[in-house]
Every structure is written in structure tokens, then in C-alpha cells.
C-alpha positions in Angstrom: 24.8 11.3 -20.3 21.9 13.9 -19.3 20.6 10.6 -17.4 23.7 9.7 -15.5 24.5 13.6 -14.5 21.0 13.8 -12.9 21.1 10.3 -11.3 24.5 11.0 -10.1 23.2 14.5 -8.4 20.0 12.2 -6.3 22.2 10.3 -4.7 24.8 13.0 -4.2 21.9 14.8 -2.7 20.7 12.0 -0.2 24.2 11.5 0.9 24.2 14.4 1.8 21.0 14.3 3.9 21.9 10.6 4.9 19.3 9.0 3.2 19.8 5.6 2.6 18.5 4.4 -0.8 17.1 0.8 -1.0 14.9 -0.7 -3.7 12.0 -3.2 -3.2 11.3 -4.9 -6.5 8.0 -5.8 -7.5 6.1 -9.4 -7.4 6.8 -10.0 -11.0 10.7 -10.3 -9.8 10.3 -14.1 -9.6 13.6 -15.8 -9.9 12.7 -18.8 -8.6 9.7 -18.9 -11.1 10.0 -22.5 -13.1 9.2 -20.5 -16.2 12.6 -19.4 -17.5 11.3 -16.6 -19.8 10.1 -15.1 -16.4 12.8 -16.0 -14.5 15.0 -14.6 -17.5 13.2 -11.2 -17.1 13.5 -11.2 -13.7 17.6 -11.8 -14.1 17.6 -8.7 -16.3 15.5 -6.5 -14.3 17.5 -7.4 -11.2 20.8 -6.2 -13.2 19.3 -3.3 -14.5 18.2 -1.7 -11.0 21.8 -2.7 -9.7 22.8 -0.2 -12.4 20.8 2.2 -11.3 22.1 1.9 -8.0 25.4 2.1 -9.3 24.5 5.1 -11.4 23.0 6.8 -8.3 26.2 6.3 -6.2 24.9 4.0 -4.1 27.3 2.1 -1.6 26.7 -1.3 -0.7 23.9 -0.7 1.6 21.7 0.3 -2.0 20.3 -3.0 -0.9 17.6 -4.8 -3.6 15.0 -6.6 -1.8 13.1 -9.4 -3.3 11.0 -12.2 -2.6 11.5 -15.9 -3.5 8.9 -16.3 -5.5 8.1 -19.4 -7.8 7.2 -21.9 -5.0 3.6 -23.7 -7.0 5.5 -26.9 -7.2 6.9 -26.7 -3.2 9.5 -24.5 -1.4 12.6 -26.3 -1.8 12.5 -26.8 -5.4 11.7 -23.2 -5.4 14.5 -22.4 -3.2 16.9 -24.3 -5.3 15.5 -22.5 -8.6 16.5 -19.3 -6.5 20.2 -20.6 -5.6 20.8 -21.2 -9.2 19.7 -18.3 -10.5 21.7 -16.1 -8.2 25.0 -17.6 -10.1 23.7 -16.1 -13.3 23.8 -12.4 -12.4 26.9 -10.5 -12.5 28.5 -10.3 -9.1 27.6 -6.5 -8.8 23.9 -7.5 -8.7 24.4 -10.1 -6.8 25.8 -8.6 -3.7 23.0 -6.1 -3.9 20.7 -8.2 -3.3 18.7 -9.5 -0.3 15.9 -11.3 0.3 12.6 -11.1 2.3 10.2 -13.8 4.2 6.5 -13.4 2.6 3.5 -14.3 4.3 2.6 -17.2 3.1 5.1 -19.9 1.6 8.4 -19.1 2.3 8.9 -17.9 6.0 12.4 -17.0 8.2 13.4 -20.4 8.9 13.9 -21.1 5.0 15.3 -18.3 4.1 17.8 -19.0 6.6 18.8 -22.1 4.9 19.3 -20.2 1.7 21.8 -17.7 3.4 23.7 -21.0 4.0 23.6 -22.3 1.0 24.3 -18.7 -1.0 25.2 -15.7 1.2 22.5 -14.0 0.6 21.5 -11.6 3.4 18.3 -11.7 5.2 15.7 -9.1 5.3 13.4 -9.3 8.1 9.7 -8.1 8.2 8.0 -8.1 11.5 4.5 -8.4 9.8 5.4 -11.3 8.0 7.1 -13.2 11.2 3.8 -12.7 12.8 2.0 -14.4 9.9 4.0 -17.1 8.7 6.2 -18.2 11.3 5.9 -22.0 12.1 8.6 -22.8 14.4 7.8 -20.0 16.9 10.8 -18.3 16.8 10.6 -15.2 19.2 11.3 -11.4 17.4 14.5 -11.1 19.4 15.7 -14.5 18.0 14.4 -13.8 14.4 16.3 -10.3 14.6 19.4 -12.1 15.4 19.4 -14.5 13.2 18.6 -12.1 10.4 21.5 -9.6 11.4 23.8 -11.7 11.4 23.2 -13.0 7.2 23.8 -9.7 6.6 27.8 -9.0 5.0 31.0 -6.9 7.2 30.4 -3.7 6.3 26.8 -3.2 5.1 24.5 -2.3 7.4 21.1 -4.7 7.9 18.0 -3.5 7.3 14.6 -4.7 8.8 11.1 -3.4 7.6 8.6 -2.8 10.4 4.3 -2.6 9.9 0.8 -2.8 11.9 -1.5 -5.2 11.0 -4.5 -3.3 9.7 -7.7 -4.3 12.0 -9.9 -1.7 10.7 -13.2 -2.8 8.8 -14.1 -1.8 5.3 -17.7 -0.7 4.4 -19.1 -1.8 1.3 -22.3 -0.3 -0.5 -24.5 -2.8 -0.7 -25.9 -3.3 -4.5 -29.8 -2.1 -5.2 -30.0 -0.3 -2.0 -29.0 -3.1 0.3 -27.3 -2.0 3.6 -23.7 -1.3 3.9 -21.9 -4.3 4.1 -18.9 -4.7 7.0 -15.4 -6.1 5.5 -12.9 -7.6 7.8 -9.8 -6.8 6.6 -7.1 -9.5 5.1 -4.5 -10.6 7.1 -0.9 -9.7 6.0 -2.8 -5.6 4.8 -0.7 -3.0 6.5 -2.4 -0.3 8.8 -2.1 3.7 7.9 -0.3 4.2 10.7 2.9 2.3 13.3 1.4 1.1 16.7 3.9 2.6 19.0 3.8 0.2 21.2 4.5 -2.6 18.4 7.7 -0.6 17.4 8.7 0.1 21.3 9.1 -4.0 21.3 11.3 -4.4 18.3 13.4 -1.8 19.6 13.6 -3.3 22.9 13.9 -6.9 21.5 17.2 -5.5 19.6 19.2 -4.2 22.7 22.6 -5.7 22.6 22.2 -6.8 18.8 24.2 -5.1 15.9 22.4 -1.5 14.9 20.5 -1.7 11.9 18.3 0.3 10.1 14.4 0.1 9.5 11.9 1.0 6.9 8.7 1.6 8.2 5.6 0.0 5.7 2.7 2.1 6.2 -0.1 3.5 4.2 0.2 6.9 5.3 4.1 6.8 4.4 5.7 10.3 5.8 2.6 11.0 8.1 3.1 7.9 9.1 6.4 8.6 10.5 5.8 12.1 12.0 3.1 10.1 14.0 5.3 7.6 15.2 8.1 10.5 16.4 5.3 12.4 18.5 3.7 8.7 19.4 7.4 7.9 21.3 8.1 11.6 22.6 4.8 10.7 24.5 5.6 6.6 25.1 8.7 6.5 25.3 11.0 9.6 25.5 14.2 7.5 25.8 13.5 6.4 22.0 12.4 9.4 20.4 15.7 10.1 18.7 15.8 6.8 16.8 13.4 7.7 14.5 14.9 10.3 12.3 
């Protein structure tokens, strides 16, 4: 009860401040996985953070975001794995949840087919268009398409990151030099390139409003950055980014 009264007063209190609350589950949230005791974990875990949701006051838009997962023996079995599975939570979870194109096996196209198949909304992440997108689909097509999975009533959301392009430096062992590490594709930067963010926005005009979660390292700095980065850049934009 102690629990519930607290939860209850968080989301009261972002409500109030017009914070949306949205959850990004972790890796290990494989429903597609071919193991079942996995795939049973995942099931419960998903449930259990709809509850929270539920406990927090959340409205439909307390989205759960997840990735596919599962896809060693090839992406449509995978995909099909996932389609099942969705019919095994309770309907609460299930309209909570959304899913996201990785950067490696399952990309927007896919995912698209799923929505088909299930209903299950589409969240788009910039980064990972950049990385795994085969058929060349352009940002402002890829936003459409994603927008328009998403249910009447519940606003889209669409996450937005920098590639990181800065170098590690690695002691070298027994007094060898530093050693110079590129860095992996797919690693976010600290900080939002403006100019990146100036071309979503501008690739949106005309589509359905949405909101977007910026991925960065240096989280809230992060942000404050970006606001003074489009007061200079871009004055017309600044009041987007709350």
C-alpha cells in the first residue's frame, strides 16, 4: 500500500510537469528468444512493468519499448516467435508495448511487417536507420511510416542520437605508447549534433507531432546543449525542445 501511494504521487507529480513516462526494457527482454524459459521471463517482466505503469498513472502513451530479440536462427522465425508471444500477455501489456529497429538484424522495413501482422506500434531510432537500413529508405519516409503504426490517441514517440566519432586512448601495457581506439559503430556521442536534429525536425514538417527522446551520454547536459545549440542555429526551433 506504502508502494502504490508513492508510485501514485511520481506520476501525479510528472503530470503535473508534463513529463511523459516511457520505459525502455533491457536486452534480456527477448520475446522472440527460441528458449521458452527466457522468453517466459521476458512475458512476465513485460507484465510486471505494465503494472508499474498502471500503478504510476500512466495513460496510454507510458509506452514499453523493446527490441525483437531472438533472431540466431533468422529474422522471420524470430519475428514469428515475437507475433506469438504478444498473444500471451494480457491485453493491458500488450497495448503498452512498442517496438524498436536495432542495429544489426532486425531493421525498419521488418518491423513494419510486424505492425501488419500484430498492431504493434513502431518506434523509430535515427541512429539505428543510419546503420541498418537496406532498402534506403529516406528519414522523412521512415518517420512516416513509423507514425503512422502508432494507435488514435497515443502520441508516437521517436528516439534521436549522434554517432560517437571520437577516439578512445588506451594505455599501452609495459610502458608501450597510448594506443588510439576508433570507436564502434552504433555507440552514441555525449552530446546531439544540432545540425543532425535540425534535419529530423525539418524531415517531419507536415507529419503527425510526436514526441522524441533524445539518447545521449551526457543525458540532461545533453539537452541544455542542444536548447542553446538551436537558439544559435536555428531560432525558429528553439521552443521544441522543452
Amino acid at each position: 500500500a506504502e508502494s502504490a501511494s508513492r508510485l501514485a504521487e511520481v506520476g501525479a507529480l510528472a503530470r503535473a510537469h508534463g513529463i511523459r513516462l516511457t520505459m525502455h526494457l533491457g536486452m534480456h527482454v527477448a520475446l522472440a528468444s527460441p528458449d521458452e524459459a527466457v522468453a517466459g521471463r521476458a512475458l512476465r517482466e513485460v507484465a510486471a512493468q505494465a503494472q508499474l505503469m498502471d500503478a504510476l498513472g500512466a495513460g496510454p502513451e507510458g509506452t514499453l519499448v523493446v527490441h525483437i530479440g531472438g533472431g540466431g536462427d533468422g529474422p522471420e522465425a524470430a519475428l514469428g516467435r515475437f507475433a506469438e508471444r504478444l498473444e500471451r500477455l494480457p491485453a493491458a501489456a500488450r497495448a503498452r508495448l512498442a517496438v524498436e529497429p536495432d542495429a544489426g538484424s532486425f531493421g525498419l522495413a521488418p518491423l513494419l511487417r510486424l505492425h501488419e501482422r500484430t498492431g504493434i506500434p513502431v518506434v523509430l531510432d535515427t541512429l539505428h536507420l543510419q546503420l541498418n537500413n537496406p532498402e534506403r529508405i529516406t528519414l522523412r519516409a521512415a518517420l512516416g511510416l513509423a507514425l503512422c503504426t502508432w494507435p488514435r490517441g497515443v502520441r508516437p514517440k521517436v528516439h534521436v542520437s549522434t554517432q560517437r566519432t571520437e577516439a578512445h586512448l588506451q594505455p599501452g601495457r609495459a610502458g608501450a605508447p597510448m594506443r588510439v581506439v576508433p570507436p564502434r559503430h552504433g555507440q552514441h556521442a555525449d552530446f546531439l549534433n544540432p545540425f543532425e536534429f535540425i534535419a529530423v525536425v525539418e524531415a517531419a514538417r507536415g507529419l503527425p507531432p510526436f514526441d522524441v527522446m533524445l539518447e545521449a551520454k551526457a543525458a540532461d547536459q545533453a539537452l541544455l546543449r542542444l536548447r542553446e545549440d538551436l537558439r544559435r542555429f536555428a531560432p525558429e526551433l528553439a521552443d521544441l525542445v522543452q
